[in-house]
C-alpha atoms as an extended CHARMM CRD file, in Angstrom:
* protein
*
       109  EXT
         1         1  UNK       CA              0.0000000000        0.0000000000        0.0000000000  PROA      1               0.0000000000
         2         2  UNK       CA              1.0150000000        3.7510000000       -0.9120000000  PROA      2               0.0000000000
         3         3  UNK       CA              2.8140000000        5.1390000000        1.9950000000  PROA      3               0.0000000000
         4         4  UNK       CA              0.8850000000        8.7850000000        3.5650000000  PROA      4               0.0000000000
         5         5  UNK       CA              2.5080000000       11.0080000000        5.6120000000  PROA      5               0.0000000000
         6         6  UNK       CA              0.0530000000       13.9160000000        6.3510000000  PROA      6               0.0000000000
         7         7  UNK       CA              1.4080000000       17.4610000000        4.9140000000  PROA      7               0.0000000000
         8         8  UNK       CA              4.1820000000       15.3890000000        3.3280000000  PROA      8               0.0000000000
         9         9  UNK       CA              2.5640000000       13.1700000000        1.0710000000  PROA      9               0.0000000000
        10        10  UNK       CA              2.3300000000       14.1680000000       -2.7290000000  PROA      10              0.0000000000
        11        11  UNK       CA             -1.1020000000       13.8700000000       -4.5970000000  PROA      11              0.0000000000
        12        12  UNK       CA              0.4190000000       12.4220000000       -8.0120000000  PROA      12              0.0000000000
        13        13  UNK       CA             -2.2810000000       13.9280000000       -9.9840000000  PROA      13              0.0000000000
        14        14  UNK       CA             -1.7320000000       17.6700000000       -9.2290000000  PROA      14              0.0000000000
        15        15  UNK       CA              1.5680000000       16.7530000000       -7.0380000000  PROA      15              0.0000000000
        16        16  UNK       CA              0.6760000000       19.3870000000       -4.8130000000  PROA      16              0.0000000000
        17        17  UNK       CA              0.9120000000       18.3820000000       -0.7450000000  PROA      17              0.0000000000
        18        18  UNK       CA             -1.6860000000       16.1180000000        0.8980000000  PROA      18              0.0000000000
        19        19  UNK       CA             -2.9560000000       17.7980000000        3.8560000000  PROA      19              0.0000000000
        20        20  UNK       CA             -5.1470000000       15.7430000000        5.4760000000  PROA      20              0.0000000000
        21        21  UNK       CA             -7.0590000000       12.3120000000        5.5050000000  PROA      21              0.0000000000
        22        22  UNK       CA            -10.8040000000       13.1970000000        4.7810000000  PROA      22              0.0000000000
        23        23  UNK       CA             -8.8300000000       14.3250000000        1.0490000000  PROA      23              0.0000000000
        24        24  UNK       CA             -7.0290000000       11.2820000000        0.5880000000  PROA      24              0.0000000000
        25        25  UNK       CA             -7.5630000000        8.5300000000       -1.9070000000  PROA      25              0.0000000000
        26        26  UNK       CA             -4.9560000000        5.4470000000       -1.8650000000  PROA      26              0.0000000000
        27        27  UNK       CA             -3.9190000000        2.0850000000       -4.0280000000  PROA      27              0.0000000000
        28        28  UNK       CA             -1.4780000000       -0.2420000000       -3.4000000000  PROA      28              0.0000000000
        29        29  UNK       CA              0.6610000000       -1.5120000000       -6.5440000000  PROA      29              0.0000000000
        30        30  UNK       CA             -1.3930000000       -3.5860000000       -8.2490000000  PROA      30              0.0000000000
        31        31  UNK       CA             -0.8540000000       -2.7260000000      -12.2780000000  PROA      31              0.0000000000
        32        32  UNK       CA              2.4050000000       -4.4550000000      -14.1090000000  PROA      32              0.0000000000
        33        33  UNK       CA              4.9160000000       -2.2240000000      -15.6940000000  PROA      33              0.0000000000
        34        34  UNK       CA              4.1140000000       -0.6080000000      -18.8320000000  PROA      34              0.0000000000
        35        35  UNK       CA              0.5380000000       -0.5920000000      -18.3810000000  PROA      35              0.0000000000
        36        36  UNK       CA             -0.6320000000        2.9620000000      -19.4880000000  PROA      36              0.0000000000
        37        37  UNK       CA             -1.2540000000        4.3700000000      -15.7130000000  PROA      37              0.0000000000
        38        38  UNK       CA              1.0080000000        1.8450000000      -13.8930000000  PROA      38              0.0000000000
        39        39  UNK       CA              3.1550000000        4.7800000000      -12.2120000000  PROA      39              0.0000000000
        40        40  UNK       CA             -0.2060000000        5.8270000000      -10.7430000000  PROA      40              0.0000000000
        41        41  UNK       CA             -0.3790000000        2.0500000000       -9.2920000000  PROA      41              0.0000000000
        42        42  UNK       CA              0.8130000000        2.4260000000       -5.1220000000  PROA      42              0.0000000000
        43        43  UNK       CA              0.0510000000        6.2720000000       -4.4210000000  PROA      43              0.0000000000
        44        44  UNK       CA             -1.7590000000        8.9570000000       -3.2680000000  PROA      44              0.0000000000
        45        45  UNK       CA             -4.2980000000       11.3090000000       -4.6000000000  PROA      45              0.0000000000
        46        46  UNK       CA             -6.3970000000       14.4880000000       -3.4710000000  PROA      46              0.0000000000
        47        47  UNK       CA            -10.1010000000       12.6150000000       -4.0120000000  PROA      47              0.0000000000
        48        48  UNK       CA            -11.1430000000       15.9190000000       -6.3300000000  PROA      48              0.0000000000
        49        49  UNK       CA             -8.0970000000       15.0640000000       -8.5020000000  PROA      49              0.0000000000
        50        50  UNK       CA             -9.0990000000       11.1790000000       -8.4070000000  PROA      50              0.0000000000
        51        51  UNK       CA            -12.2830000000       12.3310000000       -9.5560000000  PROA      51              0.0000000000
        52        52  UNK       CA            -11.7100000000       14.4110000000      -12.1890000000  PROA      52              0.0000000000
        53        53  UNK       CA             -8.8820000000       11.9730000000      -13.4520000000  PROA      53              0.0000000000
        54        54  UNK       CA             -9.4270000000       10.5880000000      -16.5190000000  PROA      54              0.0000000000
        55        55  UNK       CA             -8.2010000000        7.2000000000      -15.9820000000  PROA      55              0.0000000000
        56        56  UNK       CA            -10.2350000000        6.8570000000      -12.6870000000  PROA      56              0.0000000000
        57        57  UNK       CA            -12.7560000000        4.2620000000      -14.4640000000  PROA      57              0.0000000000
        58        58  UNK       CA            -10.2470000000        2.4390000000      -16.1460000000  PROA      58              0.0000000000
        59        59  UNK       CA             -7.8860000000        2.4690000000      -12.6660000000  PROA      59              0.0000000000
        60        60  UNK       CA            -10.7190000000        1.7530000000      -10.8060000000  PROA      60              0.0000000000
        61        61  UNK       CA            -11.9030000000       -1.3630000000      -12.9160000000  PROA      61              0.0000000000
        62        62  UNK       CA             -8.3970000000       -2.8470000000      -12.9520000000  PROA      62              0.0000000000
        63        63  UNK       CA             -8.3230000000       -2.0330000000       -9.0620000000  PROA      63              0.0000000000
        64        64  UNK       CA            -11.2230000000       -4.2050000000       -8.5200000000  PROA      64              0.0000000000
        65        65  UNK       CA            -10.5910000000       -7.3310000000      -10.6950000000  PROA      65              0.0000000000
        66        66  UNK       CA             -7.0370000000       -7.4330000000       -8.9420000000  PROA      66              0.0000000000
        67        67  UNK       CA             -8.6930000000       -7.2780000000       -5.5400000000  PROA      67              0.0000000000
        68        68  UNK       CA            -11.6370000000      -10.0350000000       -7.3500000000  PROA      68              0.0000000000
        69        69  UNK       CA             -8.5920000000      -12.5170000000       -7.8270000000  PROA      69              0.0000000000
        70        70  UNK       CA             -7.3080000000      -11.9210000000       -4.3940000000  PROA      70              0.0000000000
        71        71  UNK       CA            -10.6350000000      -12.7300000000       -2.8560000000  PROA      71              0.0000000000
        72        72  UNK       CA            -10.9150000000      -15.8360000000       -5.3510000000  PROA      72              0.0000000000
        73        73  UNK       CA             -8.3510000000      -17.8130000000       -3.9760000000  PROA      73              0.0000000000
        74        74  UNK       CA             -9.4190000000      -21.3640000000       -3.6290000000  PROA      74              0.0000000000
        75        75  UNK       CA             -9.9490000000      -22.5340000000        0.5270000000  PROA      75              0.0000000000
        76        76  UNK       CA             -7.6870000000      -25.4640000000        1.8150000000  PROA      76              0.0000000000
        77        77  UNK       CA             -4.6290000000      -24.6330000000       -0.0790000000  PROA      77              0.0000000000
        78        78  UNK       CA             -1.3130000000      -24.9570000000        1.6400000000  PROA      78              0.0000000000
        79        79  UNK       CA              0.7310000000      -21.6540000000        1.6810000000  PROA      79              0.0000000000
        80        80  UNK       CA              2.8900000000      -22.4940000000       -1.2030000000  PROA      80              0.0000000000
        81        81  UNK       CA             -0.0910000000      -23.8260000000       -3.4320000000  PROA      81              0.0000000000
        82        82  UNK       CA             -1.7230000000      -20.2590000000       -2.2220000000  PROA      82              0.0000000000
        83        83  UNK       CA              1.6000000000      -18.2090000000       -3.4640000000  PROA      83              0.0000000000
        84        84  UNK       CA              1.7330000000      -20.3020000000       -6.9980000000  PROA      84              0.0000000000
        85        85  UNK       CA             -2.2340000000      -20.0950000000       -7.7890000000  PROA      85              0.0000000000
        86        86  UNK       CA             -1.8880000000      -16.4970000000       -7.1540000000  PROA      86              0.0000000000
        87        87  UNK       CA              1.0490000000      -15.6630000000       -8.4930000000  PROA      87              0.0000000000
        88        88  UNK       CA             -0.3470000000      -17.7960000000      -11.8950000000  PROA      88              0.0000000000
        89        89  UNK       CA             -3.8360000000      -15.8690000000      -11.9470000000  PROA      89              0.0000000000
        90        90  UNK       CA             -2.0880000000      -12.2660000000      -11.6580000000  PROA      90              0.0000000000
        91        91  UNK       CA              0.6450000000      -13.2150000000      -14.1320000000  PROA      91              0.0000000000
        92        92  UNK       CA             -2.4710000000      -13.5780000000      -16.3410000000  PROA      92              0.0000000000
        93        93  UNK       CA             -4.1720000000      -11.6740000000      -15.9330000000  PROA      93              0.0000000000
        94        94  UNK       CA             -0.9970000000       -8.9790000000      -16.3150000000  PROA      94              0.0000000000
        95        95  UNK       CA             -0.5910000000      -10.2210000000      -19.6150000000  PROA      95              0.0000000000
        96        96  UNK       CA             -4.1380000000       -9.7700000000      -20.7930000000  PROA      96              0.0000000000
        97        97  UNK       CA             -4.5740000000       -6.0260000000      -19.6100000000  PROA      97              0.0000000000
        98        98  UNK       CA             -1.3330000000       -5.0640000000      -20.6660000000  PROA      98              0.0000000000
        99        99  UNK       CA             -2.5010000000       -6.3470000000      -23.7440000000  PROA      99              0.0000000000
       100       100  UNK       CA             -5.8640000000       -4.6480000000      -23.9020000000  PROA      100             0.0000000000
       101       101  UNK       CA             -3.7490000000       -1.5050000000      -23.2170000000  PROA      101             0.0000000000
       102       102  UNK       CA             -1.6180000000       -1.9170000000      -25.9230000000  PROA      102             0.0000000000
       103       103  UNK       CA             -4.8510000000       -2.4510000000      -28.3840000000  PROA      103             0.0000000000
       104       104  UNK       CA             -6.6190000000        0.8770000000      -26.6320000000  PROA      104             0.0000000000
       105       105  UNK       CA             -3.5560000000        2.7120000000      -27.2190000000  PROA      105             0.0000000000
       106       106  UNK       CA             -2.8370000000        1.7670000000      -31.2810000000  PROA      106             0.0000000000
       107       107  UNK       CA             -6.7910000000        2.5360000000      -31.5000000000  PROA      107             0.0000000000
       108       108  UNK       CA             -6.2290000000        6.1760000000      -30.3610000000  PROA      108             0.0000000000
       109       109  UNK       CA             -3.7510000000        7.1930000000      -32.4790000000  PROA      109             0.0000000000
């Protein structure tokens, strides 16, 4: 998870200071590299920027199908059957949005 330090903490929309809490919109890392807003992937935001943002559907779509494959992970595993199912679903489904963004992002030139 992003790391916030209040009156520190950089909104990486604007990049202006983070005052407070009640203005304060977080995400782990949970895009691959290369994916169109991966450096937004792990930080903070000012919720007004988040919500003007023009990737905020699109970030917050890919937010929740990685958190849907977190919460899919099959009961009565042992811990290193847990790391290699998960590990296998994100790896694919890494591959198939960066792919998707590659595809949105020929289409728009």
């Amino acid at each position: 998870m992003a790391h916030f330090f209040s009156g520190h903490s950089r909104c990486l929309i604007c990049e202006r200071i983070i005052e407070s809490t009640e203005d304060l919109r977080m995400f782990p890392a949970f895009l691959p590299r290369g994916h169109s807003p991966w450096s937004y992937s792990d930080g903070c935001f000012h919720l007004t920027c988040f919500d003007g943002w023009e990737w905020r559907a699109t970030f917050l779509q890919l937010y929740s199908e990685a958190q849907r494959i977190d919460a899919s992970i099959p009961k009565g595993l042992t811990l290193e059957e847990n790391e290699a199912w998960h590990l296998r679903q994100t790896l694919e489904w890494h591959q198939k949005i960066l792919h998707e963004d590659k595809l949105r992002s020929s289409s728009s030139r």
